[in-house]
C-alpha positions in Angstrom: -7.7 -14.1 18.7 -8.0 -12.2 15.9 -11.9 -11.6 14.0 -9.3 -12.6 10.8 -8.2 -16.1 11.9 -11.5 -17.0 12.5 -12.1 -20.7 11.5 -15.7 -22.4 10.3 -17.5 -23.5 13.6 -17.9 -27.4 14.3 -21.2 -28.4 12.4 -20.9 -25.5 9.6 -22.7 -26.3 6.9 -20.8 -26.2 3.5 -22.0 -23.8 1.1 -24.0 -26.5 -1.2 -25.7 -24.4 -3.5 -25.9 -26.6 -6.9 -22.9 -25.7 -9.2 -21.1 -23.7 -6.6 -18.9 -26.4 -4.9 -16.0 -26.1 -8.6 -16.3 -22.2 -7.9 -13.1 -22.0 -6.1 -11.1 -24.5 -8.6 -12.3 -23.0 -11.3 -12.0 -19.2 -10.2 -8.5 -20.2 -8.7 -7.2 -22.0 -12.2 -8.8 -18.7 -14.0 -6.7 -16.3 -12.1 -3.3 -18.5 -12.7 -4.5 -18.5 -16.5 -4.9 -14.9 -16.7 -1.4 -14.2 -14.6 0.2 -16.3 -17.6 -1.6 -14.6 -19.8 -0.5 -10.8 -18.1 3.0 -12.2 -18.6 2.9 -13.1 -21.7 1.8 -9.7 -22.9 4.2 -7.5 -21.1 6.9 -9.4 -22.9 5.2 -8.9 -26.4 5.0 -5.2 -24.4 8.4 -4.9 -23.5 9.7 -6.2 -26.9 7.6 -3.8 -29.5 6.5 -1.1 -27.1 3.6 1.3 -28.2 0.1 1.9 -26.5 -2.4 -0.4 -27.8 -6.0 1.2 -27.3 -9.7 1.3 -27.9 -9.9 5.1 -29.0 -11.4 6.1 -26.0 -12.2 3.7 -24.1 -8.7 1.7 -22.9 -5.5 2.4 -23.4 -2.9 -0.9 -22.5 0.5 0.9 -21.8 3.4 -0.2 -19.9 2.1 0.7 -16.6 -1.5 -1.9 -17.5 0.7 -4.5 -18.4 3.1 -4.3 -15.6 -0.1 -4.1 -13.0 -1.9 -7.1 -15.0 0.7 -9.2 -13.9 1.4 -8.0 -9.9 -2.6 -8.3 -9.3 -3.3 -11.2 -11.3 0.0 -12.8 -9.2 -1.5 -11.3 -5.6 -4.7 -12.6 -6.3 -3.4 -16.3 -7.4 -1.3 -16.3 -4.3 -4.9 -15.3 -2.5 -7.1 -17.6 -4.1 -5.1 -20.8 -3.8 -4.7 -19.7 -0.1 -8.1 -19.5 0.3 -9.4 -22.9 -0.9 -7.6 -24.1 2.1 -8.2 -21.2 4.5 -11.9 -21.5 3.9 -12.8 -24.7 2.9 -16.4 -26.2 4.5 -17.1 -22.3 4.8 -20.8 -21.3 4.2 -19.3 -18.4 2.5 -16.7 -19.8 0.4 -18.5 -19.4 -2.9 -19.2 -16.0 -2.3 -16.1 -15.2 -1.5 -14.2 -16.6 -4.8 -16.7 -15.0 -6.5 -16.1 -11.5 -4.9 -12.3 -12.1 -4.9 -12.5 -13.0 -8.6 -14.9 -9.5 -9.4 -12.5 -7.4 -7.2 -9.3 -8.6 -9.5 -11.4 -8.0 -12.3 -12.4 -4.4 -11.6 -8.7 -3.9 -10.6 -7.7 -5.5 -14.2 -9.8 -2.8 -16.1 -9.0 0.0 -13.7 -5.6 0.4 -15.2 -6.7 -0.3 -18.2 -9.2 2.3 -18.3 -8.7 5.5 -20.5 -11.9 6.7 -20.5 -12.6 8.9 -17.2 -16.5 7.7 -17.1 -15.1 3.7 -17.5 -11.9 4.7 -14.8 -14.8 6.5 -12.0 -17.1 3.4 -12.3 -14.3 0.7 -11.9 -12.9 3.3 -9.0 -16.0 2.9 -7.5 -16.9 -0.6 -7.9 -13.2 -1.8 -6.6 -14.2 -0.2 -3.2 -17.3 -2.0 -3.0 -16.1 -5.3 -3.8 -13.6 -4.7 -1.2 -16.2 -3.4 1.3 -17.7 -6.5 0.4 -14.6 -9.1 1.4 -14.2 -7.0 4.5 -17.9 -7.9 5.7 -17.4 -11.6 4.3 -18.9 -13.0 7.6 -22.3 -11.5 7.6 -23.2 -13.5 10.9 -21.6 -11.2 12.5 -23.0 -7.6 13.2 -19.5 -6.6 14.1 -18.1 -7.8 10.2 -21.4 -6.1 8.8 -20.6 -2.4 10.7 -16.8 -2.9 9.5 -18.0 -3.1 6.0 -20.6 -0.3 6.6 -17.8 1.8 7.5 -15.4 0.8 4.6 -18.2 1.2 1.9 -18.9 5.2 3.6 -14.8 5.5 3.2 -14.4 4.6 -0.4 -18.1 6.1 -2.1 -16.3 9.6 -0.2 -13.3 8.5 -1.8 -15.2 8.0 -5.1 -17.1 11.5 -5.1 -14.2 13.3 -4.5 -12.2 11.5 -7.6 -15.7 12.4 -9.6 -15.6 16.2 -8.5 -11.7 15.5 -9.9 -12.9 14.1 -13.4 -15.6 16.0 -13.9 -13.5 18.8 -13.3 -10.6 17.9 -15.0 -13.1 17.4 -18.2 -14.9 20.8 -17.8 -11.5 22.4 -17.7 -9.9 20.3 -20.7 -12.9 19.4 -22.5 -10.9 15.4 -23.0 -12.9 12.7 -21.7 -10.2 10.4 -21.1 -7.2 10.1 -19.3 -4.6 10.4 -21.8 -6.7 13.4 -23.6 -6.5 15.1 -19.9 -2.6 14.4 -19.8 -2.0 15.8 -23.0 -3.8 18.9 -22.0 -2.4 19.4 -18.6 -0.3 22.0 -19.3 -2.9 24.5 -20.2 -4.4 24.2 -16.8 -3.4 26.5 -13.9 -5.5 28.7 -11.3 -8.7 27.5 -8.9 -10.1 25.0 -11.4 -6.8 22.9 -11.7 -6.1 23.0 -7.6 -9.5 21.9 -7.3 -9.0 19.1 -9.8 -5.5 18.2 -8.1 -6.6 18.4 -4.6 -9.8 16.4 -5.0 -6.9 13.5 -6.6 -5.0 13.6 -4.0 -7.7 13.1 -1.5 -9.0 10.5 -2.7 -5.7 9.3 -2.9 -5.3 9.7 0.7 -8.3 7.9 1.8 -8.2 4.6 -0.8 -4.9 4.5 0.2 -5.5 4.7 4.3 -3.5 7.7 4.9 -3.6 9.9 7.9 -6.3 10.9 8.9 -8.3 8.4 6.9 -6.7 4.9 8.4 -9.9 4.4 10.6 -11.6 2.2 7.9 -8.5 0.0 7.6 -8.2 -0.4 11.3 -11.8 -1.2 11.4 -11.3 -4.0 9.0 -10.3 -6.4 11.1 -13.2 -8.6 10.3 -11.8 -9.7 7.1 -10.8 -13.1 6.7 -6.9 -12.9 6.3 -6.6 -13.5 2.8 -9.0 -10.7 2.2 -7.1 -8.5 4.6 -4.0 -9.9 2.5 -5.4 -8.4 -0.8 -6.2 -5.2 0.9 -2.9 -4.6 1.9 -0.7 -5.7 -1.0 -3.3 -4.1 -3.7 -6.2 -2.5 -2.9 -4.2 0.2 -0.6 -1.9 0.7 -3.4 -5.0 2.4 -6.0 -3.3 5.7 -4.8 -0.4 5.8 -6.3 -1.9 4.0 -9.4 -4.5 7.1 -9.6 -1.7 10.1 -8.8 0.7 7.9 -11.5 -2.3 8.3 -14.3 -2.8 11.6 -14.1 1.2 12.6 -13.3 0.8 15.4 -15.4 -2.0 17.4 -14.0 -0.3 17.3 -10.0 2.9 18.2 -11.4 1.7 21.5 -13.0 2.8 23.0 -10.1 6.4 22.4 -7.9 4.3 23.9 -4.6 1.6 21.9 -5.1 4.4 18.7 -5.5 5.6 20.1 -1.6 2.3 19.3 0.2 2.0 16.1 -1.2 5.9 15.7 0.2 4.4 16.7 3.5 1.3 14.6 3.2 3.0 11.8 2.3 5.8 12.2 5.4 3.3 13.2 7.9 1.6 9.7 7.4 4.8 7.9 7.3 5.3 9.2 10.8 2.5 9.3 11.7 1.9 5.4 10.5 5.3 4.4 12.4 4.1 5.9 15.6 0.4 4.4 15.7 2.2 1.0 15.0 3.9 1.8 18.5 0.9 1.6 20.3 -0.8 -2.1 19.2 -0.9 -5.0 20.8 -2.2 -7.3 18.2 -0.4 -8.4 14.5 -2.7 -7.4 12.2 -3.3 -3.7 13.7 0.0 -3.6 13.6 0.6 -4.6 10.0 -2.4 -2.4 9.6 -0.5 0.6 11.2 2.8 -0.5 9.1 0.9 -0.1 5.4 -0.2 3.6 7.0 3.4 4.5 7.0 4.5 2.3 4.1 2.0 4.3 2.0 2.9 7.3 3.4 6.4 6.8 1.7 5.3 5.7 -1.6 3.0 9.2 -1.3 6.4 11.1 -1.0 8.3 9.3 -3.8 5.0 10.7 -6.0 5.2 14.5 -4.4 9.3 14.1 -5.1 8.4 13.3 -8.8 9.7 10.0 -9.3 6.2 8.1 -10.0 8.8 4.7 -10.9 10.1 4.8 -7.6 6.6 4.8 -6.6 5.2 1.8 -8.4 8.0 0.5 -7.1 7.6 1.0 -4.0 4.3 -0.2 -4.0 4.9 -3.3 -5.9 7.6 -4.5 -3.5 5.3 -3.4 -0.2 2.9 -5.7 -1.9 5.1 -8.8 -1.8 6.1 -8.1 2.1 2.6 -7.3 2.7 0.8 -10.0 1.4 3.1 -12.7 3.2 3.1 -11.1 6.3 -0.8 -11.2 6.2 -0.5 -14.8 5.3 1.3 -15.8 7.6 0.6 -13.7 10.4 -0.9 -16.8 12.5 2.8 -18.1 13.3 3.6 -14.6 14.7 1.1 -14.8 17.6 2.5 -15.6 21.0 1.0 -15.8 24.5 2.9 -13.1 26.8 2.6 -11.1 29.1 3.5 -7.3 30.6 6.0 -7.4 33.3 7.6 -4.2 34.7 11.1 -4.9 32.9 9.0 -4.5 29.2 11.1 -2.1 26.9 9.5 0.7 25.2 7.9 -1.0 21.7 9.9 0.6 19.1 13.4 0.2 19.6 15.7 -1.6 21.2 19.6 -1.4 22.4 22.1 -1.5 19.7 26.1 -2.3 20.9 28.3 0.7 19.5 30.0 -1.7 16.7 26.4 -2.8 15.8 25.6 1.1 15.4 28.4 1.9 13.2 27.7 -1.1 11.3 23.9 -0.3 10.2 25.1 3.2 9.7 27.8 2.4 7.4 25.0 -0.2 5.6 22.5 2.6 4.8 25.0 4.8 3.9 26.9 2.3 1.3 23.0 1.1 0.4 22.6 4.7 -1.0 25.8 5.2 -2.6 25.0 1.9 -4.5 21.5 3.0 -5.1 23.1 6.6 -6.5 25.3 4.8 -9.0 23.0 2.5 -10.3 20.1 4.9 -11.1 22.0 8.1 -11.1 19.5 9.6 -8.5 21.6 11.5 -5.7 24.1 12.5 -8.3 22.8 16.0 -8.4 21.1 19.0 -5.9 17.4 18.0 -7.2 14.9 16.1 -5.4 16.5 13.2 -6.3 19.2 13.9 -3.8 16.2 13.4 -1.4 15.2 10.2 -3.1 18.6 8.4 -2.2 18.4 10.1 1.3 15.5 8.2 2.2 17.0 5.1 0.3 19.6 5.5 2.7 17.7 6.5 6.3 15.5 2.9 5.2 18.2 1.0 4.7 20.1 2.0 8.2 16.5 1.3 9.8 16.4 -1.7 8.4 19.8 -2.9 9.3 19.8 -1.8 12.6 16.7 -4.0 13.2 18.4 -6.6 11.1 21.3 -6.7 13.7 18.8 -6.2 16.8 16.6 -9.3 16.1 18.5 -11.7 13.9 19.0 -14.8 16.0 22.8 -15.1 14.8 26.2 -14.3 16.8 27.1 -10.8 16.8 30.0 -11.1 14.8 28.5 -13.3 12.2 25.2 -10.4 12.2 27.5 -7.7 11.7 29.2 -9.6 8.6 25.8 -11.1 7.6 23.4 -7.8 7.4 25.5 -6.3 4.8 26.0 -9.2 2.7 22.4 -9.2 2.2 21.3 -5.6 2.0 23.4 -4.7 -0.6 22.3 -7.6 -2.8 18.9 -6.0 -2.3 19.7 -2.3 -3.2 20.7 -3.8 -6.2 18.0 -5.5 -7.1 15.8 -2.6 -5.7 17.7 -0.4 -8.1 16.8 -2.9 -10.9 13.5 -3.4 -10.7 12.8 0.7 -10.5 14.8 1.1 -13.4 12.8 -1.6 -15.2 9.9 -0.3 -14.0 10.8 3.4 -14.9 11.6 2.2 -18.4 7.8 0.8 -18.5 5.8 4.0 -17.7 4.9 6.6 -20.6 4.9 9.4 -17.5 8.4 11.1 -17.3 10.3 11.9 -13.9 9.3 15.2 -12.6 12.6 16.3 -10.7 12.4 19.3 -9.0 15.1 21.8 -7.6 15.1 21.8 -4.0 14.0 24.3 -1.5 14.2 25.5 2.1 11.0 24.0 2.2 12.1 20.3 1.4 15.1 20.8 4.0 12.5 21.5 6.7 10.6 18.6 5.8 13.2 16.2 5.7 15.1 17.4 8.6 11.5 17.5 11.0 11.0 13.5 9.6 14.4 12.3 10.2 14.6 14.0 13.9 11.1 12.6 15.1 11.6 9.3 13.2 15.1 9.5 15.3 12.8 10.0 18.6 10.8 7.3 17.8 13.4 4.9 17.5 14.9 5.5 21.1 11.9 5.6 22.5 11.6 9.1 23.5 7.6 9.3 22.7 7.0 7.1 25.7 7.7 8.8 27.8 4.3 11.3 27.3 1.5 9.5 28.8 -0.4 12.2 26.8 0.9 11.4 23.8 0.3 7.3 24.4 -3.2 7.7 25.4 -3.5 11.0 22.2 -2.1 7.7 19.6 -4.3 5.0 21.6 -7.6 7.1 20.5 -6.4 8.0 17.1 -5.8 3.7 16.2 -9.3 2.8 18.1 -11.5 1.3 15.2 -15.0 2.0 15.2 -16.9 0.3 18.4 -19.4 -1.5 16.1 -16.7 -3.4 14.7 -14.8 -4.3 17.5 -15.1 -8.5 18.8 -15.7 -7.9 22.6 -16.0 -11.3 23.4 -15.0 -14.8 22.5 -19.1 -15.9 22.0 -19.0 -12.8 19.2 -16.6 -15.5 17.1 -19.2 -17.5 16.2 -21.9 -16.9 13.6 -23.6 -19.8 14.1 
C-alpha cells in the first residue's frame, strides 16, 4: 500500500470548521469558471494576437494564455477528483484551499513580466506544493517528505534569484521581456552565470538527475496532489528556460550541455524506473526521464516542441496518477521473472515497430518540416522516431489482441497520433513570441545521440541486469529519504 491511496480512518472526524464544509464546491466550480474563462481568451488571443500587459508588471502572451488553460484544466480534473477522493477528510478544506493557491500562483507565474513578481510566485509555487506533499500532518513521515521538498525548491528559488538578479545587474531591465530584448548584448562570466543558475533551477523544480530525491520522497502525497505534481508542477522548467529562450541561446555550446543534461536524465530516469517495485515510484522514475526529454527538445532549440512535450506528458501523467489504484496487483517473485524492462518481441513484430517509428518520423518530417535539413532539427525527428518505435514495440508486447490483428492495429493508431502530435506543436509553435533556435550540428551532438540510443538499446534487452553492481548502484540512487519512508502498516494511520 501506497502512503498516496491512503483513505480517512473509520471514526475520522470531518473537517467542521464553520464555513468550511462549501470550500471544495465552491473552489471546484471556481477553477471550472476560470478554465472557461482561459479559453475564452486564448481564442480572443489567437484571433487578434498582440501582448497585452501591465508595463512592467505582466505581460499576457501566447504562451500565458495557452498555460491558463492546461493548468486551470489539470487542476479542474484535480479538484473534482478530490471531493470524492477526500471527502469526510479532516484535511479536506485545507487542501482545496492549498490546491486552489497553488493554481493561482501557477496562473500569475506565466503571467509574470516583472522578474521581482516571477521570483516571488517561483517561490511561493514550491511552497504550496511542499505544502500538498505534507497534506497528512499526522504523520511524521508526510511532515519529513514535505521538509525535504520545501529544502529542494527555496535551493531551486535562490539559484533562479542569483539568475535574476544577475540577469538585471547585467541588463539593467527589470522584467523579463526587457531582459529578452537585451540578451544579445550579454556574453562572458556574467551571462554563464545567469544561464547556468537557470538551468539549475531548472533541473531541480523539474526533478532531474541528480535532484529526483525530493520527488521520490513525495510519496506521502495524497494522489491527486501527486497528480498535480506530475502533470504541472514538474513542468515549471521548461516554462522558466522557454521565458528567458533568449539569454541560454546566446551561446550554441552552452545549447550542447543542456542536450546532455537533458539526455543524461532521460537515461538515467528510464533506468531508475527499472528498479521499482511500486506504481507511483515508478511513474515517479518515468516523469525523471520524461522531463529529461522535454530538457533536450529546449537545448536542441525547439522551445514549441517543448511545451509540447510537456503539455501532452501532463495529460498521460495526470491519468496515470489518477488511476494508478487499478494498476496494483498482488504477485509475487518466482525464479522464471524476466528482467523489468523489456520483453521478447517475434521477428515480424520487430520489423513491424521499426517500420512504425520510422514512417512516425517521416510523417512528423513532412508535417512540420523538421528533419528536412542537416540542423538540429534532423535530431528532433530522430528522437520523434526512436519514441515512436519504443512505443510500438511495447504497443505490440503488451496489447491483449492477436498478433496479426496487433501488428495491423499499432500502426493504425500511431500514425493518427504523429499527426495530431505534429498539430498541436505547430499550434503551439504558432503561439509563443520566442523563435526556434536551430542549430547546425556537430561531432558533439553525434556523440550524444549515438551514446543515448546504444545504452537506451541496452536497456531495452535487458543487458543492465546483468551487473549486480549496477542494480544495487540504481537501488541507492531511487531510495527516498528514510524519514519519509512508511515502514509499517500502523504508520497509515494518523489517528
Amino acid at each position: 500500500m501506497s502512503g498516496n491511496d491512503s483513505k480517512p480512518t473509520i471514526g475520522a472526524l470531518p473537517d467542521t470548521t464553520p464555513g468550511s464544509l462549501p470550500a471544495p464546491a465552491v473552489v471546484t466550480w471556481v477553477v471550472w469558471t476560470l478554465f472557461v474563462a482561459s479559453i475564452t481568451v486564448l481564442g480572443i488571443r489567437i484571433r487578434f494576437g498582440g501582448v497585452w500587459e501591465i508595463a512592467g508588471v505582466i505581460a499576457i502572451d501566447g504562451l500565458t494564455t495557452l498555460m491558463w488553460v492546461v493548468v486551470t484544466f489539470f487542476s479542474g480534473i484535480v479538484h473534482s477528483y478530490s471531493r470524492r477522493y477526500l471527502a469526510g477528510s479532516v484535511h479536506e478544506t485545507t487542501f482545496f484551499l492549498t490546491t486552489f493557491g497553488f493554481t493561482v500562483a501557477v496562473l500569475g507565474l506565466v503571467a509574470a513580466d516583472h522578474i521581482a513578481l516571477f521570483g516571488l510566485l517561483w517561490l511561493a509555487m514550491g511552497m504550496l506544493m511542499a505544502a500538498l506533499i505534507g497534506t497528512i500532518r499526522g504523520w511524521k513521515q508526510a511532515r519529513a517528505a514535505a521538509a525535504v521538498a520545501r529544502r529542494y525548491f527555496l535551493a531551486s528559488s535562490a539559484i533562479l534569484g542569483i539568475a535574476l538578479v544577475t540577469l538585471w545587474w547585467a541588463t539593467g531591465e527589470t522584467t523579463v521581456s526587457g531582459i529578452g530584448t537585451a540578451a544579445d548584448t550579454l556574453g562572458g562570466p556574467v551571462w554563464l552565470l545567469a544561464a547556468g543558475a537557470l538551468v539549475l533551477a531548472a533541473m531541480i523544480q523539474s526533478a532531474l538527475v541528480p535532484f529526483h530525491t525530493w520527488m521520490l520522497s513525495s510519496m506521502t502525497a495524497p494522489t491527486p496532489a501527486s497528480a498535480l505534481m506530475h502533470a504541472g508542477f514538474v513542468n515549471a522548467g521548461g516554462i522558466l528556460l522557454t521565458r528567458f529562450a533568449p539569454v541560454i541561446t546566446v551561446d550554441p555550446t552552452f545549447l550542447l550541455a543542456v542536450v546532455a543534461i537533458g539526455g543524461a536524465s532521460a537515461i538515467g530516469g528510464k533506468l531508475l524506473k527499472s528498479v521499482q517495485t511500486d506504481v507511483k515510484s515508478k511513474l515517479g522514475c518515468s516523469t525523471v526521464g520524461q522531463m529529461g526529454f522535454m530538457i533536450m527538445q529546449v537545448g536542441l532549440g525547439f522551445f514549441g516542441a517543448a511545451i509540447t512535450h510537456l503539455i501532452l506528458h501532463g495529460f498521460y501523467k495526470a491519468y496515470q496518477f489518477l488511476s494508478s489504484g487499478e494498476q496494483v496487483e498482488r504477485t509475487r517473485p518466482t525464479g522464471t521473472t524476466e528482467h523489468t524492462v523489456g520483453g521478447t518481441t517475434s521477428a515480424v513484430g520487430a520489423i513491424v515497430a521499426v517500420l512504425t517509428g520510422f514512417a512516425g518520423g517521416a510523417v512528423f518530417a513532412v508535417l512540420t518540416g523538421k528533419g528536412t535539413s542537416v540542423d538540429s532539427g534532423l535530431l528532433l525527428t530522430v528522437f520523434v522516431v526512436f519514441t515512436t518505435l519504443h512505443a510500438a514495440r511495447s504497443a505490440i508486447q503488451h496489447t491483449s489482441l492477436s498478433a496479426m490483428a496487433r501488428y495491423v492495429a499499432v500502426p493504425a493508431v500511431f500514425f493518427p497520433a504523429i499527426v495530431v502530435y505534429a498539430v498541436v506543436y505547430k499550434g503551439v509553435t504558432g503561439l509563443l513570441t520566442v523563435p526556434t533556435a536551430t542549430t547546425a550540428l556537430t561531432p558533439i551532438h553525434g556523440v550524444i545521440t549515438v551514446g543515448f540510443i546504444g545504452i537506451y538499446v541496452a536497456i531495452e534487452t535487458g543487458i543492465h541486469e546483468r551487473s549486480r553492481r549496477l542494480y544495487v548502484a540504481l537501488l541507492n540512487a531511487t531510495q527516498p529519504s528514510a524519514d519519509t519512508v512508511l515502514t509499517s502498516t500502523e504508520d497509515y494511520n494518523e489517528y
